[in-house]
N, C-alpha and C positions, 0 to 999 in steps of 0.2 A: 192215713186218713180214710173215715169209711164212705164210700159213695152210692151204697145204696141200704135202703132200710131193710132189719137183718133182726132173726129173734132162733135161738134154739139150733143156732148155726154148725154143721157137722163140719171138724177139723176139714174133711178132703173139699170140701167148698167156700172155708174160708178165705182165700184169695178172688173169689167172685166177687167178696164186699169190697174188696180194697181200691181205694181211688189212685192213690199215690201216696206219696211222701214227702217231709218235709221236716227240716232240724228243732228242736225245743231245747231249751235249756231251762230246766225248772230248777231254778235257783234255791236255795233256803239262805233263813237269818237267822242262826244257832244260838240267838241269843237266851232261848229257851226250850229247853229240849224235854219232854216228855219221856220220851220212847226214841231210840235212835231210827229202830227198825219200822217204827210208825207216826212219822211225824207230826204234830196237831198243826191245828187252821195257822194259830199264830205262826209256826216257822214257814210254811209253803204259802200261803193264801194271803199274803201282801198285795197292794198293788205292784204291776213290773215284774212280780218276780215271776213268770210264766213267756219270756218270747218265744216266739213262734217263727219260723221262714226262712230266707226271705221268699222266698215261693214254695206252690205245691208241686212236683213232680209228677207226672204221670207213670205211673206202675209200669207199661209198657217203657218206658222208657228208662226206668233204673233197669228192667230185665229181674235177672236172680240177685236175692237177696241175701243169701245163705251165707256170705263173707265177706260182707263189707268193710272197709274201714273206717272206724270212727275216732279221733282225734279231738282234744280240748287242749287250748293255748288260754296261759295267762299272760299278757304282757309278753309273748313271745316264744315264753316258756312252757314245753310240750309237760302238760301235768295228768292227762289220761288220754288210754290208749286202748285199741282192742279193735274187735272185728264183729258182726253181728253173729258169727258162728260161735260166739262169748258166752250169748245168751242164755238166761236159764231158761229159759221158755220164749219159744219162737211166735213167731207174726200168727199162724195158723192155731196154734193151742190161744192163744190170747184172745183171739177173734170170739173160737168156740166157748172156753169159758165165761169172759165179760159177755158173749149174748145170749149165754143161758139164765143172768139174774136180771138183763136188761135190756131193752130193744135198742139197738143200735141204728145210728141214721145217719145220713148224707154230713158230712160236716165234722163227726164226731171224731177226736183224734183220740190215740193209744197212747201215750206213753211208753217206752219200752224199755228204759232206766239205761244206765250209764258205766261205763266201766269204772272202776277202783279207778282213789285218785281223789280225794277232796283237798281244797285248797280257800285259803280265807282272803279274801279281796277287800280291796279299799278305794274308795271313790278314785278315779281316777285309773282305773286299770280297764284293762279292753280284755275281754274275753269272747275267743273263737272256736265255735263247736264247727267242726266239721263229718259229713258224712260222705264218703265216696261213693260220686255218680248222683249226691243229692244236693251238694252246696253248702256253705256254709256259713251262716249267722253270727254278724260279731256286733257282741253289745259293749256298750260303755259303760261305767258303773259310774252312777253319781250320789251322791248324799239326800236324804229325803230334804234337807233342806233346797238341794237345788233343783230336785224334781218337782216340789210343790210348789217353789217359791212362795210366792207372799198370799196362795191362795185358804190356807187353811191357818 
């Protein structure tokens, strides 16, 4: 998460932007797939499909980031795995490049993708992202039917 506004950012000072951290699980619904490698609004850009948390950590407080571990459970079941030293590209190159096309500001989260490992869910299953030293976020998957109810 970036905590201060940032444009043109050099690699060795991008940890000066960084607030903390915090789990995402950016879901997709592959029910229509474009591009694997570049997925359109319809599979990512649903509502829901983006949680966030359950809190932000403070960067002082995870310390070094360099080998974390990150862990996804379906229903219990360990379906990805890895460490953030996995990474193609680390926390400081992400900074530097995303705020060379964009000015980057207080609030603004990174994405930093996911280890191998996809798995297709169904209403009814619990899904837990975990990051070491950050927490862990467990979402429940329900049906659009029972997300929207009777409002749409």
């Amino acid at each position: 998460m970036i905590g201060k506004e940032g444009k043109n950012i050099a690699r060795e000072d991008a940890m000066d932007y960084i607030a903390g951290y915090t789990v995402c699980n950016d879901f997709a619904i592959r029910d229509y797939l474009e591009n694997y490698y570049r997925p359109n609004l319809r599979v990512k850009s649903r509502d829901s499909l983006c949680p966030i948390g359950p809190w932000l950590i403070d960067k002082d407080d995870v310390g070094d980031i360099s080998n974390l571990k990150l862990t996804t459970r379906v229903n219990g079941e360990l379906t990805q795995e890895g460490t953030t030293a996995d990474m193609i590209f680390d926390v400081p190159f992400l900074v530097e490049y995303l705020s060379k096309i964009m000015t980057l500001q207080p609030g603004d989260m990174i994405a930093t993708g996911t280890p191998k490992g996809l798995k297709d869910m169904q209403p009814g299953d619990v899904v837990v992202c975990e990051i070491e030293k950050v927490g862990a976020l467990e979402t429940h998957i329900v049906s659009e039917q029972q997300f929207y109810g009777d409002k749409y």
